[in-house]
mmCIF file as Biopython writes it, N, C-alpha, C and O atoms, coordinates in Angstrom:
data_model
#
loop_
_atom_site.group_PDB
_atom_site.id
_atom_site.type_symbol
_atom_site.label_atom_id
_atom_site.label_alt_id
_atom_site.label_comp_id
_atom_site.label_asym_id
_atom_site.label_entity_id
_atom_site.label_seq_id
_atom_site.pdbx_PDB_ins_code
_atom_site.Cartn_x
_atom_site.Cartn_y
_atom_site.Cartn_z
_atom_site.occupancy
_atom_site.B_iso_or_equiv
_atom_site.auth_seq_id
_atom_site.auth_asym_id
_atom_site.pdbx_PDB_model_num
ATOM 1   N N  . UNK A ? 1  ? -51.601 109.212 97.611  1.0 0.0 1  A 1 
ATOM 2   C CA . UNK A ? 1  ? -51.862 110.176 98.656  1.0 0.0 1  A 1 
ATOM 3   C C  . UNK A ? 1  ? -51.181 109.765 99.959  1.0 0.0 1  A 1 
ATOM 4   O O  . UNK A ? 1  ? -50.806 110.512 100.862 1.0 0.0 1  A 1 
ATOM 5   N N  . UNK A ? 2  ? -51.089 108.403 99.884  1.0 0.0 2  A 1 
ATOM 6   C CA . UNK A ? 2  ? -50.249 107.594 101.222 1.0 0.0 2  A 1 
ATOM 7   C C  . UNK A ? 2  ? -49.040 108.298 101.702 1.0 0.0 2  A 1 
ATOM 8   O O  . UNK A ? 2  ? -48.602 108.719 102.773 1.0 0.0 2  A 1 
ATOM 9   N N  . UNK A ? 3  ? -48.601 108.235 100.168 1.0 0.0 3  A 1 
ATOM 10  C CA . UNK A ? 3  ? -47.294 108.470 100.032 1.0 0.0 3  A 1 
ATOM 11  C C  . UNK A ? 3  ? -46.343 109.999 100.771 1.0 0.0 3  A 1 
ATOM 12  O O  . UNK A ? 3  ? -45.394 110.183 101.534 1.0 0.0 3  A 1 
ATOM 13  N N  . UNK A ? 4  ? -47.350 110.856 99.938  1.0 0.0 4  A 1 
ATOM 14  C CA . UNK A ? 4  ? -47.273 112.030 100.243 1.0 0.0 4  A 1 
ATOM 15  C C  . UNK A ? 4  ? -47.471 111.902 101.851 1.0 0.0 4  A 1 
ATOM 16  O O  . UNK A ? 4  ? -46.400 111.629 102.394 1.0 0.0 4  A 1 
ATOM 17  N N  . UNK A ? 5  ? -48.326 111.999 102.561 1.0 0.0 5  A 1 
ATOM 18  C CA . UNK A ? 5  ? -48.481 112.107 103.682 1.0 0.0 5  A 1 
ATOM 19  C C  . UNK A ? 5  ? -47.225 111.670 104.718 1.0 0.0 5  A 1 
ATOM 20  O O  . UNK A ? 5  ? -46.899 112.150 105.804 1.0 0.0 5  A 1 
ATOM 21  N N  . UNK A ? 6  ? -46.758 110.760 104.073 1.0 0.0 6  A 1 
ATOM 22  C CA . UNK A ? 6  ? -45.364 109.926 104.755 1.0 0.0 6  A 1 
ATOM 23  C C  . UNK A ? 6  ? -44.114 110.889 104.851 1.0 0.0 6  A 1 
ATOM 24  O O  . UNK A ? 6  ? -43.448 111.301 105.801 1.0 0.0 6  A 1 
ATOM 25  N N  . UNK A ? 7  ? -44.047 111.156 102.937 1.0 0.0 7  A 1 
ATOM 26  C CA . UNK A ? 7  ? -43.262 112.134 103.243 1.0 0.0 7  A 1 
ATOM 27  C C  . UNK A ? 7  ? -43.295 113.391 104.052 1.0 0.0 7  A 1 
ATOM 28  O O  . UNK A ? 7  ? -42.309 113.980 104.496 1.0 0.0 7  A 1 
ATOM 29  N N  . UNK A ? 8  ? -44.586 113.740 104.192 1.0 0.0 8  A 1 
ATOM 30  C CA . UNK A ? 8  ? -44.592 114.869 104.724 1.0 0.0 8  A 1 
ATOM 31  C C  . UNK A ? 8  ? -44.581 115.086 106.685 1.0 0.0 8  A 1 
ATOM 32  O O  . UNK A ? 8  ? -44.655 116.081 107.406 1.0 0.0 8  A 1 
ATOM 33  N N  . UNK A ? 9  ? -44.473 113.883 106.908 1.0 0.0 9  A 1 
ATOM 34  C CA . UNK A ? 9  ? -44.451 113.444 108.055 1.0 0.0 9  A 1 
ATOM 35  C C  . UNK A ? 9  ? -43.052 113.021 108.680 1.0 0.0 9  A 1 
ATOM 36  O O  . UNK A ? 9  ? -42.830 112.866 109.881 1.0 0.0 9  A 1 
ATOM 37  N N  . UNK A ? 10 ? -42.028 112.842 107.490 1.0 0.0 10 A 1 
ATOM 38  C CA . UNK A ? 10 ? -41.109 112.058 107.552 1.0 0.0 10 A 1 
ATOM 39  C C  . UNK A ? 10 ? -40.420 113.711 107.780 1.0 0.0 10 A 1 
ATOM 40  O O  . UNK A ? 10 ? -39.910 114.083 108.837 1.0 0.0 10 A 1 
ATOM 41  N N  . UNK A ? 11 ? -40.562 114.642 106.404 1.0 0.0 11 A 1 
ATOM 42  C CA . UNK A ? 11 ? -40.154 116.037 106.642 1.0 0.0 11 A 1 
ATOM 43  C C  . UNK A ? 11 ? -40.422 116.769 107.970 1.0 0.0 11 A 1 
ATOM 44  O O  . UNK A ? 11 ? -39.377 117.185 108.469 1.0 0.0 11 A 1 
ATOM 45  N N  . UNK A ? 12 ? -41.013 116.915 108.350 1.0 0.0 12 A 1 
ATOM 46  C CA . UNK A ? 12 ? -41.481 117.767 109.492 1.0 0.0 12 A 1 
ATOM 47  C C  . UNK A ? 12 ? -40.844 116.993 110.703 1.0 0.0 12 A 1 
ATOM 48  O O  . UNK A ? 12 ? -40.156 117.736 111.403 1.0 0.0 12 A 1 
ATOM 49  N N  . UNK A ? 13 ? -40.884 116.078 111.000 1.0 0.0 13 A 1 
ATOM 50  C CA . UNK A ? 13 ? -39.794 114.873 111.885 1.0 0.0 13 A 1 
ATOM 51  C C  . UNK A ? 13 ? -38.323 115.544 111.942 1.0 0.0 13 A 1 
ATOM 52  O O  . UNK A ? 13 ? -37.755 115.749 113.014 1.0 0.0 13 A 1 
ATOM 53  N N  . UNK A ? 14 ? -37.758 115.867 110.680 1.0 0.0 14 A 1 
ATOM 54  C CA . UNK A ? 14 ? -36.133 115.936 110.528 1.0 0.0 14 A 1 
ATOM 55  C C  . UNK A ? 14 ? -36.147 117.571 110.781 1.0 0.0 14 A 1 
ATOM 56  O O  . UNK A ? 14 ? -35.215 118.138 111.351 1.0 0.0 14 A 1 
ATOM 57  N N  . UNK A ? 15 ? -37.610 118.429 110.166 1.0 0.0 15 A 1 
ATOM 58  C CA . UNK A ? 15 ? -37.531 119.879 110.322 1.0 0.0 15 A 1 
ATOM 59  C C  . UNK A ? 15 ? -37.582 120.478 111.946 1.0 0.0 15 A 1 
ATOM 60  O O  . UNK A ? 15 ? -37.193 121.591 112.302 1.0 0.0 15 A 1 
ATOM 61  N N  . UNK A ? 16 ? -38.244 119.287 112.912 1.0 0.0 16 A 1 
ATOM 62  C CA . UNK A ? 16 ? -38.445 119.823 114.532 1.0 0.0 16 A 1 
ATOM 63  C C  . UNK A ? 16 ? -37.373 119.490 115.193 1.0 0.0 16 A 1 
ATOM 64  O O  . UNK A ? 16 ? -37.172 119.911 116.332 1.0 0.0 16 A 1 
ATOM 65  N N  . UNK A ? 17 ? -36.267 118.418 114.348 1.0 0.0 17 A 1 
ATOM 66  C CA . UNK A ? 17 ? -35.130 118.007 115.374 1.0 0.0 17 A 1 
ATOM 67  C C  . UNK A ? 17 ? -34.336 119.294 114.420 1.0 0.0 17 A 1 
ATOM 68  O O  . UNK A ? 17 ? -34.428 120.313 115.103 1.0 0.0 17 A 1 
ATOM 69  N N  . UNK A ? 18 ? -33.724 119.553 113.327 1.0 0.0 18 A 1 
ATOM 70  C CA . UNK A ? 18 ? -32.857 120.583 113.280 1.0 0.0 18 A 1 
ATOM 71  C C  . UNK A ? 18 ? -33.232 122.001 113.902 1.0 0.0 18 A 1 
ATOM 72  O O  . UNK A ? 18 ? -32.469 122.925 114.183 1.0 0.0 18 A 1 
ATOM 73  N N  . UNK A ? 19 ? -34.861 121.908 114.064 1.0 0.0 19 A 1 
ATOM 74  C CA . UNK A ? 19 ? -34.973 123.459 115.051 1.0 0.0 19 A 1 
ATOM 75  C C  . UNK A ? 19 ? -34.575 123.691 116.222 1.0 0.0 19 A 1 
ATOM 76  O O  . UNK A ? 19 ? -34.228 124.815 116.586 1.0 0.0 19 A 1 
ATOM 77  N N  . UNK A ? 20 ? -34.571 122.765 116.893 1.0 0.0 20 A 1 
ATOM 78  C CA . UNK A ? 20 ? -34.542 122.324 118.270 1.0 0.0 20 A 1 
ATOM 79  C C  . UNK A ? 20 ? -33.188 122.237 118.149 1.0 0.0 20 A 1 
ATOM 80  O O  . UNK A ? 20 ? -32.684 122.611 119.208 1.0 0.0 20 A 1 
ATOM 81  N N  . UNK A ? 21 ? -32.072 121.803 117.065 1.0 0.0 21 A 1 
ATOM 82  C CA . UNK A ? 21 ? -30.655 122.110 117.305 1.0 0.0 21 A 1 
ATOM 83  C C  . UNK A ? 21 ? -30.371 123.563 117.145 1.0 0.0 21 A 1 
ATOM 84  O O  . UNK A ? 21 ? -29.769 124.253 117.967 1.0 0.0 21 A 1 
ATOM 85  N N  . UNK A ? 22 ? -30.827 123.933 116.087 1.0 0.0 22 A 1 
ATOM 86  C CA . UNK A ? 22 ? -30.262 125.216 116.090 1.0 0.0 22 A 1 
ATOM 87  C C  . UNK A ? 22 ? -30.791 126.657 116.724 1.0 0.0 22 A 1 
ATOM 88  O O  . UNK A ? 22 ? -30.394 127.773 116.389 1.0 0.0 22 A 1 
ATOM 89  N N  . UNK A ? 23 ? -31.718 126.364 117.652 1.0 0.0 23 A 1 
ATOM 90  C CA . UNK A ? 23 ? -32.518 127.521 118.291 1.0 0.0 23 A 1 
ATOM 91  C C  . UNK A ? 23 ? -32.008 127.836 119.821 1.0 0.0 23 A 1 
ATOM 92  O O  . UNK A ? 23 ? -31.717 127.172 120.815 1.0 0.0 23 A 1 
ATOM 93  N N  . UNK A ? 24 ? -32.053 128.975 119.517 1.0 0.0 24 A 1 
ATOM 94  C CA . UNK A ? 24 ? -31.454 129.090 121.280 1.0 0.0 24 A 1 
ATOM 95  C C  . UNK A ? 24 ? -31.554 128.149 122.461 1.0 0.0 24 A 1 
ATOM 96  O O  . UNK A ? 24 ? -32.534 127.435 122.675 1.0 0.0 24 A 1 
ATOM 97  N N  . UNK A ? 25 ? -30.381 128.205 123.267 1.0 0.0 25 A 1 
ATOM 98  C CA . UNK A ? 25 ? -30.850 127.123 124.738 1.0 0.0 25 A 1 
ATOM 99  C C  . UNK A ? 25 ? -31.590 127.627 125.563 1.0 0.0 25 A 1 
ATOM 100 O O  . UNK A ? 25 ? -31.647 128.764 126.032 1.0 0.0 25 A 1 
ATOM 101 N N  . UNK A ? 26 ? -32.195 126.674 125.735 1.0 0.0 26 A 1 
ATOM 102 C CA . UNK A ? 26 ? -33.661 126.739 126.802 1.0 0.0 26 A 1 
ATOM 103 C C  . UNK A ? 26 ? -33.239 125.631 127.795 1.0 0.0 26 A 1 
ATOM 104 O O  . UNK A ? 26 ? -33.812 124.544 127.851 1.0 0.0 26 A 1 
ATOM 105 N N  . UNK A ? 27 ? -32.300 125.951 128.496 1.0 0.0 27 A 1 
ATOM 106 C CA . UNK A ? 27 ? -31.716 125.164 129.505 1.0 0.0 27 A 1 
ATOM 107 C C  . UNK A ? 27 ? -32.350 125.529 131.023 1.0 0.0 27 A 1 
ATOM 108 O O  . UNK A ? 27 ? -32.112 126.622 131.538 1.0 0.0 27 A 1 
ATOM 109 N N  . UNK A ? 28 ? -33.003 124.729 131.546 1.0 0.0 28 A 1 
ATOM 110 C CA . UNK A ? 28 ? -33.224 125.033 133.065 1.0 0.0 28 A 1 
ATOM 111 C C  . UNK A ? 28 ? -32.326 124.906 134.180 1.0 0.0 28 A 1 
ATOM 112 O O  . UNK A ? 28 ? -32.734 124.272 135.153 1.0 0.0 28 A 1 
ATOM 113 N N  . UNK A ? 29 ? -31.300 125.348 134.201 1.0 0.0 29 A 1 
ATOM 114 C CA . UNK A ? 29 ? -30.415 125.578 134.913 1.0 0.0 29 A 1 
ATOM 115 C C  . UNK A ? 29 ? -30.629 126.673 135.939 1.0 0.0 29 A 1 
ATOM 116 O O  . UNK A ? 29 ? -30.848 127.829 135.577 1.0 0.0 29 A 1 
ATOM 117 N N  . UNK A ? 30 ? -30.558 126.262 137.431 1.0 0.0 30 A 1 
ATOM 118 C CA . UNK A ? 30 ? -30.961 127.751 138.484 1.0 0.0 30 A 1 
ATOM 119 C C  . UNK A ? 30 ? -29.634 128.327 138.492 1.0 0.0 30 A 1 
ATOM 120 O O  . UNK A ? 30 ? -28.632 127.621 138.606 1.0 0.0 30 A 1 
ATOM 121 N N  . UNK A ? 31 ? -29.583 129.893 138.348 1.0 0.0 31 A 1 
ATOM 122 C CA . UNK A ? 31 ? -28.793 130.748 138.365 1.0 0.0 31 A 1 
ATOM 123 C C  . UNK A ? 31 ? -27.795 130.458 139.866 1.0 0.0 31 A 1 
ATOM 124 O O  . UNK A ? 31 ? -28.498 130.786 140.821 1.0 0.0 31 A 1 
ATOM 125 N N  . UNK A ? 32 ? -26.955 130.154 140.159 1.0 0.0 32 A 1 
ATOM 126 C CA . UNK A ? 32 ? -26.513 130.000 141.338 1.0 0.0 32 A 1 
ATOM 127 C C  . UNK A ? 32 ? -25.223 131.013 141.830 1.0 0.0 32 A 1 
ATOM 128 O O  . UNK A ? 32 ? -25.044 131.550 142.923 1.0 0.0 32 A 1 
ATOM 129 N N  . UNK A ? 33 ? -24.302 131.064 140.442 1.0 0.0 33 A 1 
ATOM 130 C CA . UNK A ? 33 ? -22.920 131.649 140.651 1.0 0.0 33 A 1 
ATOM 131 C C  . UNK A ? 33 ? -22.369 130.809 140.963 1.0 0.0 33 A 1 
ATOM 132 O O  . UNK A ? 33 ? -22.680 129.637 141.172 1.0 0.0 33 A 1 
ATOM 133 N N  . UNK A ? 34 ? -20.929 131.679 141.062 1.0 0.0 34 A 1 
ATOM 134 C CA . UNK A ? 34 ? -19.904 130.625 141.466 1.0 0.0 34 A 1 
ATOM 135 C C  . UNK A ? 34 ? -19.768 130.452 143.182 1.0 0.0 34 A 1 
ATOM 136 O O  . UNK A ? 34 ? -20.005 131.383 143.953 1.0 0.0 34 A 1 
ATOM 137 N N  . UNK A ? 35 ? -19.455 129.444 143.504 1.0 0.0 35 A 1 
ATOM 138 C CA . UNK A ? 35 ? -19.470 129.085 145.099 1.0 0.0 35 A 1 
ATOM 139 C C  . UNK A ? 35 ? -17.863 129.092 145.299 1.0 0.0 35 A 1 
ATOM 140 O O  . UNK A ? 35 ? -17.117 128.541 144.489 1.0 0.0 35 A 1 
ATOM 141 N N  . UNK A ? 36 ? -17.394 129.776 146.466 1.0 0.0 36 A 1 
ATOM 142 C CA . UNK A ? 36 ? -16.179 129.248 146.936 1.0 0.0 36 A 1 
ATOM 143 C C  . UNK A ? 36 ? -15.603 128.009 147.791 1.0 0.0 36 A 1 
ATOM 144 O O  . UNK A ? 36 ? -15.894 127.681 148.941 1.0 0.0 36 A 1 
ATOM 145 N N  . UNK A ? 37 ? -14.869 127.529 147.054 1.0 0.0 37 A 1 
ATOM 146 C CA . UNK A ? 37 ? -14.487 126.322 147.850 1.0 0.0 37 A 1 
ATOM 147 C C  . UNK A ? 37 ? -14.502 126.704 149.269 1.0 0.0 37 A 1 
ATOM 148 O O  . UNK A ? 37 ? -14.683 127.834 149.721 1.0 0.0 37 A 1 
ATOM 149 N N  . UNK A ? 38 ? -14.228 125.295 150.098 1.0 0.0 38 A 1 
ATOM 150 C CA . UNK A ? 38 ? -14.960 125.394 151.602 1.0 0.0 38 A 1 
ATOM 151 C C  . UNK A ? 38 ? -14.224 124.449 151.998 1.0 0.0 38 A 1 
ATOM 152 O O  . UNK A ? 38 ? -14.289 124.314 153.220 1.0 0.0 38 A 1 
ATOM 153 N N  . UNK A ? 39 ? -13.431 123.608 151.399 1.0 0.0 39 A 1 
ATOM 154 C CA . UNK A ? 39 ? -12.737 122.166 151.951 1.0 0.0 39 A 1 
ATOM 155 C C  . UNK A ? 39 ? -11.199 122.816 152.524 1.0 0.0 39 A 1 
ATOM 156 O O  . UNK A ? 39 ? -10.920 123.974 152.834 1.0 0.0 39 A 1 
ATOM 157 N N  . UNK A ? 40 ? -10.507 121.803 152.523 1.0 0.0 40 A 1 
ATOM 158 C CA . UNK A ? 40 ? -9.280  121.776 153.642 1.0 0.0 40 A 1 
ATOM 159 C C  . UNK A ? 40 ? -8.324  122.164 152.387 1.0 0.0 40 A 1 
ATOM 160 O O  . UNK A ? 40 ? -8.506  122.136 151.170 1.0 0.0 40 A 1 
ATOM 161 N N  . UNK A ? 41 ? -7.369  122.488 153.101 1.0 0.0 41 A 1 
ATOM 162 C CA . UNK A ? 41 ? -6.094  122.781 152.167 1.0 0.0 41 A 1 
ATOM 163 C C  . UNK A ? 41 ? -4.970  121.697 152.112 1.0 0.0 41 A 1 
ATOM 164 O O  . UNK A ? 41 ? -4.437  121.515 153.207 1.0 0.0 41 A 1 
ATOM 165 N N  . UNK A ? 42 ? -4.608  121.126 151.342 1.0 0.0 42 A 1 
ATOM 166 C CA . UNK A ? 42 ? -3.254  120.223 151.419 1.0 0.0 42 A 1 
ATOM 167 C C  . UNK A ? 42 ? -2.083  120.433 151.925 1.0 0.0 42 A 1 
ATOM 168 O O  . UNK A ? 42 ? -1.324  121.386 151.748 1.0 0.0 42 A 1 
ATOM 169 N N  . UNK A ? 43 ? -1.965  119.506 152.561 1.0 0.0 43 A 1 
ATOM 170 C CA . UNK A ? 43 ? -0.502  119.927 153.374 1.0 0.0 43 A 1 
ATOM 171 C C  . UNK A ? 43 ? 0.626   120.272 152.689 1.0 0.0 43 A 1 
ATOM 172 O O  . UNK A ? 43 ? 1.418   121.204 152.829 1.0 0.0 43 A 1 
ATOM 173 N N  . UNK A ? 44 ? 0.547   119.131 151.732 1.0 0.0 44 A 1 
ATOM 174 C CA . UNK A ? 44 ? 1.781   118.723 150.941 1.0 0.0 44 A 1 
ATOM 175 C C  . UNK A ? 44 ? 2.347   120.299 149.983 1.0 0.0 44 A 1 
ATOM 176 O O  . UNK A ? 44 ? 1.466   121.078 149.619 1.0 0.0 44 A 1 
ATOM 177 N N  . UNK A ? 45 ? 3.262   120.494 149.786 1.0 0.0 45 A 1 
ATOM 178 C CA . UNK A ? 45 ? 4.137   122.011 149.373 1.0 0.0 45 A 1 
ATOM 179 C C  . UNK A ? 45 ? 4.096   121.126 147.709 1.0 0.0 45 A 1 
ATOM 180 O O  . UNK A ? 45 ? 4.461   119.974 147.477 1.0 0.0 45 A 1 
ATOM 181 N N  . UNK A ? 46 ? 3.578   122.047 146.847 1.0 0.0 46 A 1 
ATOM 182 C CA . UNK A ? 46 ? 4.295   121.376 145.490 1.0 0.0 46 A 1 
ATOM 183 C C  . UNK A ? 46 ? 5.775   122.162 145.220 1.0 0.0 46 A 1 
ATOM 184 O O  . UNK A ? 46 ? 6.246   123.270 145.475 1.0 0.0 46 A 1 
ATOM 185 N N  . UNK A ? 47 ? 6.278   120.763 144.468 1.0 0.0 47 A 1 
ATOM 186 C CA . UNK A ? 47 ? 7.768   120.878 144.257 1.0 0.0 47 A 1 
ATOM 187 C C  . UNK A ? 47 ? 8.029   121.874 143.049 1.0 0.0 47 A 1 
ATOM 188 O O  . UNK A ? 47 ? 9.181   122.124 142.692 1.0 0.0 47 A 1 
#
């Protein structure tokens, strides 16, 4: 009965990490957009 339990513990372990790969992102990222640069311009002319 040990046994079983192990495995079944061992299964469900490998079954929550492949869900968690393959399920949509749940990324907390704040919506920001894109920002326009704001810094200086280079002098230098490219060749």
């Amino acid at each position: 009965m040990k046994a079983l339990t192990s495995v079944n513990r061992a299964l469900q372990y490998l079954w929550e990490g492949a869900f968690r790969i393959f399920t949509r992102d749940r990324d907390e990222v704040p919506a920001i957009g894109v920002q326009p640069y704001t810094g200086e311009r280079s002098t230098k002319q490219a060749e």
